[in-house]
N, CA, C and O atoms as a Maestro MAE file, in Angstrom:
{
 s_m_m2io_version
 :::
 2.0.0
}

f_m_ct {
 s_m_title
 :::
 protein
 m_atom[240] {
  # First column is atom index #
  i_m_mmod_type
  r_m_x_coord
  r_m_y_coord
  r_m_z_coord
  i_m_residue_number
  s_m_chain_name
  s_m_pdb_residue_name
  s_m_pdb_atom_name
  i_m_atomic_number
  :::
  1 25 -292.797 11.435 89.448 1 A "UNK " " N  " 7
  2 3 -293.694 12.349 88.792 1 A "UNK " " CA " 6
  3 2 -293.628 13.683 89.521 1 A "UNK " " C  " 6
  4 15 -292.817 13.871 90.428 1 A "UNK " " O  " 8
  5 25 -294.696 14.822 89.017 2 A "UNK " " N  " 7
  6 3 -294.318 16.186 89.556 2 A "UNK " " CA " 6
  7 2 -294.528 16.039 90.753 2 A "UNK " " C  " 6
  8 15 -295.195 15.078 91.136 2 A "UNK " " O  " 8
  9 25 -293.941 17.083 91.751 3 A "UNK " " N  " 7
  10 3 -294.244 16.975 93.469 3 A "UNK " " CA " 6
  11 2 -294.175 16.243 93.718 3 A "UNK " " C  " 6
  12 15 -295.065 16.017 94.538 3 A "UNK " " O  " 8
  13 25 -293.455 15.283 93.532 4 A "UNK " " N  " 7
  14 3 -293.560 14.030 94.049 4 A "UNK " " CA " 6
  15 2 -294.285 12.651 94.073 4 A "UNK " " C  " 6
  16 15 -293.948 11.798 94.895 4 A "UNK " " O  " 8
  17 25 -295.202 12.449 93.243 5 A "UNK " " N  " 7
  18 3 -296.133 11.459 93.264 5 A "UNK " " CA " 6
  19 2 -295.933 10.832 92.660 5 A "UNK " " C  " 6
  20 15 -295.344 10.985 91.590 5 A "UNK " " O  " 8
  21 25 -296.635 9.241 93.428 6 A "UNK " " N  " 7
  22 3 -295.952 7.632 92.388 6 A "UNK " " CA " 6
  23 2 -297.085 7.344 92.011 6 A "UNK " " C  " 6
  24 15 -298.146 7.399 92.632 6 A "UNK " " O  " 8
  25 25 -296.783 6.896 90.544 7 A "UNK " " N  " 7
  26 3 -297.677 6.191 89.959 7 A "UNK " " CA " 6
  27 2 -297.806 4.556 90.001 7 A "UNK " " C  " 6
  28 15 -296.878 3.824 89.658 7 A "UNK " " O  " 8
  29 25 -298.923 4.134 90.409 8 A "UNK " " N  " 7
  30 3 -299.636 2.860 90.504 8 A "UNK " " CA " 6
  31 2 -300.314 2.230 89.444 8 A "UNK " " C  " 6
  32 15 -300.973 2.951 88.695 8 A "UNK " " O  " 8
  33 25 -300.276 1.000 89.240 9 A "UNK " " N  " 7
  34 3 -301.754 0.076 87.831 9 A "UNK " " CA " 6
  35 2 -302.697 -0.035 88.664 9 A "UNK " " C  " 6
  36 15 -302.807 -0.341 89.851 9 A "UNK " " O  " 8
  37 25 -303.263 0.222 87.955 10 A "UNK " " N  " 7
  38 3 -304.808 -0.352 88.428 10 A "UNK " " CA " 6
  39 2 -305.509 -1.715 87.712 10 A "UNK " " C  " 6
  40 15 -306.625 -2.235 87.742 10 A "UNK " " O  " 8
  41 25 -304.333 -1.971 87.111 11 A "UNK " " N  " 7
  42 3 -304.984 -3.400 86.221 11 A "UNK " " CA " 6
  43 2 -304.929 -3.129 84.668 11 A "UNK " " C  " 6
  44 15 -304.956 -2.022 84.130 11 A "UNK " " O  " 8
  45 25 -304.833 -4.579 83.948 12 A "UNK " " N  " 7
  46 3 -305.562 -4.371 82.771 12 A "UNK " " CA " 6
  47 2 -306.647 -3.991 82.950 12 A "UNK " " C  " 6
  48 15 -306.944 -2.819 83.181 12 A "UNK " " O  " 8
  49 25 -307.313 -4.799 82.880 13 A "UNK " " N  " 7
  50 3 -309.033 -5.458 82.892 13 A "UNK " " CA " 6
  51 2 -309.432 -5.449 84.736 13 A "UNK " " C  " 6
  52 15 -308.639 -5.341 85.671 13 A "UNK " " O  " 8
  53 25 -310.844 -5.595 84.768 14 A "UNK " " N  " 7
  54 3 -310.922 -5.557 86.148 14 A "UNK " " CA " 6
  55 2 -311.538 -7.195 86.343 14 A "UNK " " C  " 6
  56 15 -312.606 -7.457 86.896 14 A "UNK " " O  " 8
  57 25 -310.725 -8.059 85.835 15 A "UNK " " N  " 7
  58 3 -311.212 -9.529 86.190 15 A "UNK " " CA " 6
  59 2 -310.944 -9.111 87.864 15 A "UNK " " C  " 6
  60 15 -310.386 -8.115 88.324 15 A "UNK " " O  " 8
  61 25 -311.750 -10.614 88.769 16 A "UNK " " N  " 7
  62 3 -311.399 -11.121 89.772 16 A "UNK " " CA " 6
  63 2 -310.188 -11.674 89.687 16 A "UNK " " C  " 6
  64 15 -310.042 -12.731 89.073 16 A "UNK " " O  " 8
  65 25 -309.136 -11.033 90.298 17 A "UNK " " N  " 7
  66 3 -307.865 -11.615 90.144 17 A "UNK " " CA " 6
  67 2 -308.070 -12.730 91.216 17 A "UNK " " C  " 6
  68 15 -307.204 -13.576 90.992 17 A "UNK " " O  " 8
  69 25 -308.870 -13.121 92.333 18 A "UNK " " N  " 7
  70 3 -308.554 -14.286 93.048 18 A "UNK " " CA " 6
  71 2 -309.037 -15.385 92.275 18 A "UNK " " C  " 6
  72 15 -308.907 -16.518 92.739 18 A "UNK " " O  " 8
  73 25 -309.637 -15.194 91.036 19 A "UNK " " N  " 7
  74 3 -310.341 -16.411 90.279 19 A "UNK " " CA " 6
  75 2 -309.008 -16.776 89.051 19 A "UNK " " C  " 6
  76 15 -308.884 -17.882 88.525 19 A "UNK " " O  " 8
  77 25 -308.364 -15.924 88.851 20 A "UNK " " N  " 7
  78 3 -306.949 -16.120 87.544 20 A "UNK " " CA " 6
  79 2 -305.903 -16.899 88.658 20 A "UNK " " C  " 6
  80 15 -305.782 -16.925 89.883 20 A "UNK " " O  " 8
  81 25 -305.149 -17.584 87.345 21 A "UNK " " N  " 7
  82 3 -304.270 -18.343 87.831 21 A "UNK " " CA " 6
  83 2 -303.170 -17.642 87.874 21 A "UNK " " C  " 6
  84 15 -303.166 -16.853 86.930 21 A "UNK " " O  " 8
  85 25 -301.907 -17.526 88.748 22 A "UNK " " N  " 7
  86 3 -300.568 -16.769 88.349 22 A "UNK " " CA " 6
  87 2 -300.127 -16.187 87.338 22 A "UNK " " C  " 6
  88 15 -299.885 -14.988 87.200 22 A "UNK " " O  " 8
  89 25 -300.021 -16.981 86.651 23 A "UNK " " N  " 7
  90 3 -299.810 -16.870 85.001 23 A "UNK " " CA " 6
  91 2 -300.204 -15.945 84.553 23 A "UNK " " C  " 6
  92 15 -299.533 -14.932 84.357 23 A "UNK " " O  " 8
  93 25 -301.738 -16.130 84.213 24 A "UNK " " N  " 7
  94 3 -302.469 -14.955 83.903 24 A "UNK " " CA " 6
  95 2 -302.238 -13.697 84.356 24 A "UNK " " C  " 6
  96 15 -301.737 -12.794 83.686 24 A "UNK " " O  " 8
  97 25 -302.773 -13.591 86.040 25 A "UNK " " N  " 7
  98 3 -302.698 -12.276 86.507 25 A "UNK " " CA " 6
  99 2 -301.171 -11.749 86.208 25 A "UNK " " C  " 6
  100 15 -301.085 -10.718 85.541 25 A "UNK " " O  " 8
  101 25 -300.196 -12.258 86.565 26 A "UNK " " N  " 7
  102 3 -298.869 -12.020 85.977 26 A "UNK " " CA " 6
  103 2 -298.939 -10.832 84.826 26 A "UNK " " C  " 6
  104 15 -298.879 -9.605 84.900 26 A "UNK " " O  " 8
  105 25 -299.094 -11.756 83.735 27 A "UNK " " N  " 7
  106 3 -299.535 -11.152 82.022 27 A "UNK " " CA " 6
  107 2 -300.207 -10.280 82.184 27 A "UNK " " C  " 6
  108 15 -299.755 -9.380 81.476 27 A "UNK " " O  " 8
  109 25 -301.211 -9.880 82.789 28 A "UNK " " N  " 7
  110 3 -302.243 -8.194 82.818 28 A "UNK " " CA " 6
  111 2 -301.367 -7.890 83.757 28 A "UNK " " C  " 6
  112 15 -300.843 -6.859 83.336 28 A "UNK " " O  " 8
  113 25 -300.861 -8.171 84.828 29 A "UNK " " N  " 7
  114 3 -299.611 -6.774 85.005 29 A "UNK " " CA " 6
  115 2 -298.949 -6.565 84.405 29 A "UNK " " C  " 6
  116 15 -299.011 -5.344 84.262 29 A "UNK " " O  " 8
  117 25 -298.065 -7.016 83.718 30 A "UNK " " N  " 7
  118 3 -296.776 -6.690 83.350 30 A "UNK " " CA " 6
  119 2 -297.363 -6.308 81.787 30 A "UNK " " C  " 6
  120 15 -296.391 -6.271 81.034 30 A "UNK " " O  " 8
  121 25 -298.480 -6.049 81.139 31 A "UNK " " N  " 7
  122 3 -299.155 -5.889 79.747 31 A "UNK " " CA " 6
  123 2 -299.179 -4.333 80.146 31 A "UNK " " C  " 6
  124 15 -298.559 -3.417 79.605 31 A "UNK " " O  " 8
  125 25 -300.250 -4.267 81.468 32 A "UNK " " N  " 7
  126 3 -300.312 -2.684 81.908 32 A "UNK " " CA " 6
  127 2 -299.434 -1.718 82.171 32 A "UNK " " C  " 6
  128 15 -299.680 -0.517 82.287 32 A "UNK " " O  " 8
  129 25 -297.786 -2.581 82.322 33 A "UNK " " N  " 7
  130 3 -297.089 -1.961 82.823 33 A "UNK " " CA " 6
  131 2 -296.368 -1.546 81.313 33 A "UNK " " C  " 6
  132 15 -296.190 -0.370 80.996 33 A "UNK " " O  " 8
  133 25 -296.035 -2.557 80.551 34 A "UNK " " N  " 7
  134 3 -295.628 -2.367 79.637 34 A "UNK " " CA " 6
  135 2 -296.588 -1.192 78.499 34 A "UNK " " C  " 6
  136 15 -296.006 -0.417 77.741 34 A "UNK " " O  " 8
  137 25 -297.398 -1.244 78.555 35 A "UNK " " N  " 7
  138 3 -298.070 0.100 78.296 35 A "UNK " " CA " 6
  139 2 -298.052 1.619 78.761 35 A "UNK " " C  " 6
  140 15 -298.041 2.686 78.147 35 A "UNK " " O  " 8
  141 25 -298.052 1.324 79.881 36 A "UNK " " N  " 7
  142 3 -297.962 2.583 81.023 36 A "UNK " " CA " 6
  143 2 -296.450 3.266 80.854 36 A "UNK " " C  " 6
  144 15 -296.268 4.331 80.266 36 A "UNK " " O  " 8
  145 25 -295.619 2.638 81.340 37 A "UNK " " N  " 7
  146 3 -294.153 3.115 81.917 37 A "UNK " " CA " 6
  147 2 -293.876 3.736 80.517 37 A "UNK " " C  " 6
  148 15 -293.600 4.875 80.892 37 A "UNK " " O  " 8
  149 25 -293.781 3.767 79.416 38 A "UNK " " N  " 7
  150 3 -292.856 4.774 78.551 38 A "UNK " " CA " 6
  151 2 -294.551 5.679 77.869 38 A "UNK " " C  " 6
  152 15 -294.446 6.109 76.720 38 A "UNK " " O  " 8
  153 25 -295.595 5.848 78.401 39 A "UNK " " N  " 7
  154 3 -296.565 6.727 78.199 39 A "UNK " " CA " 6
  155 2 -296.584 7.417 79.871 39 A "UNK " " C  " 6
  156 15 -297.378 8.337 80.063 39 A "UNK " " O  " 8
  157 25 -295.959 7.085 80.699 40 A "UNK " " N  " 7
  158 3 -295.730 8.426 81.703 40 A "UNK " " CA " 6
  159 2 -294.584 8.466 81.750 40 A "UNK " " C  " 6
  160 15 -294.381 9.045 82.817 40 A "UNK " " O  " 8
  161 25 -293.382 8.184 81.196 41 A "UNK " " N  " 7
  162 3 -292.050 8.582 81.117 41 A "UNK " " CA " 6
  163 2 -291.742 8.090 82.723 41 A "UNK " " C  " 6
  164 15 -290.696 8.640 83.070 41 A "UNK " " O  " 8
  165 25 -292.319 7.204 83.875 42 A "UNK " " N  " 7
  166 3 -292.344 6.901 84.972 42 A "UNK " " CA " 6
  167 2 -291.821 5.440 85.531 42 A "UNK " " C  " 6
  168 15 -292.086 4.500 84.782 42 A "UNK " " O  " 8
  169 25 -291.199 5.161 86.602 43 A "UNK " " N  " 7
  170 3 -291.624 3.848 86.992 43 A "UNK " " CA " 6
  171 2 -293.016 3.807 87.552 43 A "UNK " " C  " 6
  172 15 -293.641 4.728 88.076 43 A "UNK " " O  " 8
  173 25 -293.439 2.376 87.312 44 A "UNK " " N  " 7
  174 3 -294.866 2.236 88.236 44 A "UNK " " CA " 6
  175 2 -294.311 1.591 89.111 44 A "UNK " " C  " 6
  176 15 -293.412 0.768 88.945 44 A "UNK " " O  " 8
  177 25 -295.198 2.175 90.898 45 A "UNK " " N  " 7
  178 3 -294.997 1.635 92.054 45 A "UNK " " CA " 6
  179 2 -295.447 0.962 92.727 45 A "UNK " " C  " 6
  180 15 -295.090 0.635 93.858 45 A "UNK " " O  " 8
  181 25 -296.575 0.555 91.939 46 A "UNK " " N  " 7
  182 3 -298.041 -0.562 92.580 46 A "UNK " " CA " 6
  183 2 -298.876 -0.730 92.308 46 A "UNK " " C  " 6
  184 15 -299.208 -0.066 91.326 46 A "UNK " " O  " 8
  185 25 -299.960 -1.724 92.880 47 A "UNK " " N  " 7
  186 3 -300.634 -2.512 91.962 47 A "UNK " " CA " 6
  187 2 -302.103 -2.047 92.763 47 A "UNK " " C  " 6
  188 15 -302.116 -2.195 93.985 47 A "UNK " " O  " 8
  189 25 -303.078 -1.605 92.228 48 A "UNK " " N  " 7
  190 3 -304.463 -2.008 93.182 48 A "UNK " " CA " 6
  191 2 -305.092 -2.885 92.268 48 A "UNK " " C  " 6
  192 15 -305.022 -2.597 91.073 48 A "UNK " " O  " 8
  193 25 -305.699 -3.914 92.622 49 A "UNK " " N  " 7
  194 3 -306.591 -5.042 92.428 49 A "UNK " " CA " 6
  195 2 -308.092 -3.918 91.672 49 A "UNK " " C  " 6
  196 15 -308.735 -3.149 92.387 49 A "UNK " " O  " 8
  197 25 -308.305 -4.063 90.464 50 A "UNK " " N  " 7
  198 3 -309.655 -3.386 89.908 50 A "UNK " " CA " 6
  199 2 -310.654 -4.153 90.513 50 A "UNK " " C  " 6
  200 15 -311.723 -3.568 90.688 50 A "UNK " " O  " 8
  201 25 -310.539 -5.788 91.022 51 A "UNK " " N  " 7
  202 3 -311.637 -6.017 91.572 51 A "UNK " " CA " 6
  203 2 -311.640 -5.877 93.105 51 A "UNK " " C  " 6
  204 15 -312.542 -6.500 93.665 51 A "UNK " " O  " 8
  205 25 -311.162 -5.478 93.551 52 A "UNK " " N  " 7
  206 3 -311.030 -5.603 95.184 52 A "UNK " " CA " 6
  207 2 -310.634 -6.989 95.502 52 A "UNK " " C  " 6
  208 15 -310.830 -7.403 96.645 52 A "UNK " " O  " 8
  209 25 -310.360 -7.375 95.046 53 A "UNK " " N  " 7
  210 3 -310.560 -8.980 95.113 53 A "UNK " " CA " 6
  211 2 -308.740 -9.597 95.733 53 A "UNK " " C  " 6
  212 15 -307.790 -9.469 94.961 53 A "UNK " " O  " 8
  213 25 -308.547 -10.188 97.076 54 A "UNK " " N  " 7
  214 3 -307.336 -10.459 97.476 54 A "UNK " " CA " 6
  215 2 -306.941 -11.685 96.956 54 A "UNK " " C  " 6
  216 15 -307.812 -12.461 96.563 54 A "UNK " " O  " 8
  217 25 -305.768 -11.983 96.890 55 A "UNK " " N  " 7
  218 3 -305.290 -13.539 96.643 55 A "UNK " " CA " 6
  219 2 -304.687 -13.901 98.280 55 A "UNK " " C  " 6
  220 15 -304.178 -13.116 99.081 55 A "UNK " " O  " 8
  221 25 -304.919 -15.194 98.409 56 A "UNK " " N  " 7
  222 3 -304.957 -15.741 99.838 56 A "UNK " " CA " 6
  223 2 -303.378 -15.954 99.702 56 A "UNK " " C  " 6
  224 15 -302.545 -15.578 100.528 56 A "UNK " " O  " 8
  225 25 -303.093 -16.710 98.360 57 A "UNK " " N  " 7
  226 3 -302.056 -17.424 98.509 57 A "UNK " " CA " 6
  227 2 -300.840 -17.214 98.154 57 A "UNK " " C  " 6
  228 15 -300.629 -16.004 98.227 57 A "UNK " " O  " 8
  229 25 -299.729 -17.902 97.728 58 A "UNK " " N  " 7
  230 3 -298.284 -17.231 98.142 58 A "UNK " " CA " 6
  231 2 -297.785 -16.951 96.661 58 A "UNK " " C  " 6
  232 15 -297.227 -17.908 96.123 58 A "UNK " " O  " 8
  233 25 -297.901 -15.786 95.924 59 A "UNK " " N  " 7
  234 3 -297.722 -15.185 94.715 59 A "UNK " " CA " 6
  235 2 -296.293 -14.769 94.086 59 A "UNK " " C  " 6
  236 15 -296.203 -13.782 93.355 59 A "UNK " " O  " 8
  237 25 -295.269 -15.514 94.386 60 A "UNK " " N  " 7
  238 3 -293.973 -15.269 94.388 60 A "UNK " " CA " 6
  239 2 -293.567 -15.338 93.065 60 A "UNK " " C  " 6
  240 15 -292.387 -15.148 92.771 60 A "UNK " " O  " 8
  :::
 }
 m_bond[239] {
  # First column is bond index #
  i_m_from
  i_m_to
  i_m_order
  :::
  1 1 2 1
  2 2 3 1
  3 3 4 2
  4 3 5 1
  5 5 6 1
  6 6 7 1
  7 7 8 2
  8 7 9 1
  9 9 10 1
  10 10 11 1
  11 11 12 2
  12 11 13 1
  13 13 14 1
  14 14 15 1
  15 15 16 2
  16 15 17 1
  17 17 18 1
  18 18 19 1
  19 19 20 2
  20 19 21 1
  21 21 22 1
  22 22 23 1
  23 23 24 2
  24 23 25 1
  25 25 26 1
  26 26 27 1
  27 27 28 2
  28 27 29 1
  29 29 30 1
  30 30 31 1
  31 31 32 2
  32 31 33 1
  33 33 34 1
  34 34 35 1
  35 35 36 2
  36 35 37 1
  37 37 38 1
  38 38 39 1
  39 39 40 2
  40 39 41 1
  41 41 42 1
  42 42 43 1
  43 43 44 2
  44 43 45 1
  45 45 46 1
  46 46 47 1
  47 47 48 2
  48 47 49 1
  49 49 50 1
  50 50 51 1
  51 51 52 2
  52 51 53 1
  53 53 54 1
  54 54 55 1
  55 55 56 2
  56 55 57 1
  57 57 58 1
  58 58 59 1
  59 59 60 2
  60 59 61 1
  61 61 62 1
  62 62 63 1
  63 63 64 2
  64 63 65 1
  65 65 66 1
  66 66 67 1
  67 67 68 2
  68 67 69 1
  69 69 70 1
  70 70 71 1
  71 71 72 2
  72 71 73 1
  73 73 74 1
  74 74 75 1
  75 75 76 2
  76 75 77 1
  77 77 78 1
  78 78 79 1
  79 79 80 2
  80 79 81 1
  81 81 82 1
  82 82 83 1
  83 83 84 2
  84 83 85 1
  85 85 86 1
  86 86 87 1
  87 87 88 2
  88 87 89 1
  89 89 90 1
  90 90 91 1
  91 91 92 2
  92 91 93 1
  93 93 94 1
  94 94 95 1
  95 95 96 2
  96 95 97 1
  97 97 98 1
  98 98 99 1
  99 99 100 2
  100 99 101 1
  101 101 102 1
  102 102 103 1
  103 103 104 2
  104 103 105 1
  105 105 106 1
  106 106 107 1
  107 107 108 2
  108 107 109 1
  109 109 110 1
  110 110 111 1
  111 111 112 2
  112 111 113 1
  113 113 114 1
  114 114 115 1
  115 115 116 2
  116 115 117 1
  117 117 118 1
  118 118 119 1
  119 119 120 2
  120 119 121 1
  121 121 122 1
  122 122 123 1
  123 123 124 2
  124 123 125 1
  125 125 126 1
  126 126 127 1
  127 127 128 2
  128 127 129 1
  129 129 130 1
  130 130 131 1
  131 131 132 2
  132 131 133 1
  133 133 134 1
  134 134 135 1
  135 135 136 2
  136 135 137 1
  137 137 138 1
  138 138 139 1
  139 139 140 2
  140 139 141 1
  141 141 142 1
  142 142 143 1
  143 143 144 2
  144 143 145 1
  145 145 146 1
  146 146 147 1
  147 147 148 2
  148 147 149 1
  149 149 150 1
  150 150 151 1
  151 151 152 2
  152 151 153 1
  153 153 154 1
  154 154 155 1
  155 155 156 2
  156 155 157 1
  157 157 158 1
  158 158 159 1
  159 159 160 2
  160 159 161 1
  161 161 162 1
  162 162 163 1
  163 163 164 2
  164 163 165 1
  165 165 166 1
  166 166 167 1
  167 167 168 2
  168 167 169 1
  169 169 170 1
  170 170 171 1
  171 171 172 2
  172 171 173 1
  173 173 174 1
  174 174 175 1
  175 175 176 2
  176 175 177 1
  177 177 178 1
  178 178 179 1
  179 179 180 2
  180 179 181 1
  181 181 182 1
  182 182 183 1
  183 183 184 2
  184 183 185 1
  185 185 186 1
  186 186 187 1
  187 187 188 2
  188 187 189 1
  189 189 190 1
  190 190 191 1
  191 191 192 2
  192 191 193 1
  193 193 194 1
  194 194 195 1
  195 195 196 2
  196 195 197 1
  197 197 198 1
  198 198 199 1
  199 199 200 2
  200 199 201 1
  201 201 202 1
  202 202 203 1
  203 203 204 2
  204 203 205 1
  205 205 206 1
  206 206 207 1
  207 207 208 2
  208 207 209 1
  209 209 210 1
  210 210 211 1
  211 211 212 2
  212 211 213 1
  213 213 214 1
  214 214 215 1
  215 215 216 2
  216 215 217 1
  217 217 218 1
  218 218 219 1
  219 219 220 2
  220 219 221 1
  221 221 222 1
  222 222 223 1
  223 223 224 2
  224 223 225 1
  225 225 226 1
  226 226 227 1
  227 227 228 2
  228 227 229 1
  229 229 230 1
  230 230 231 1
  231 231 232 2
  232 231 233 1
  233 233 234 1
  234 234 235 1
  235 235 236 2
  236 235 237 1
  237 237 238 1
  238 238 239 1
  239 239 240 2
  :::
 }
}
């Protein structure tokens, strides 16, 4: 983007992502992304959690 700046999701929805199963949270990223990326002509570079909310476990 201009000067340099990357664009990030912030989520679909602001569920508790530590309460969704893979699957799910998966699908609202890649929904947001698929929305986003050809409405900023951009790649997106990351993700912040809308709920603050961490996942403990191994998300591969």
């Amino acid at each position: 983007m201009g000067a340099g700046h990357d664009v990030g999701r912030h989520g679909w929805v602001h569920d508790d992502n530590s309460l969704l199963d893979a699957t799910t949270e998966r699908d609202l990223m890649v929904r947001a992304h698929d929305v986003l990326t050809p409405l900023l002509g951009a790649r997106l570079v990351g993700l912040r959690s809308g709920s603050v909310s961490a996942y403990d476990g191994d998300r591969r």
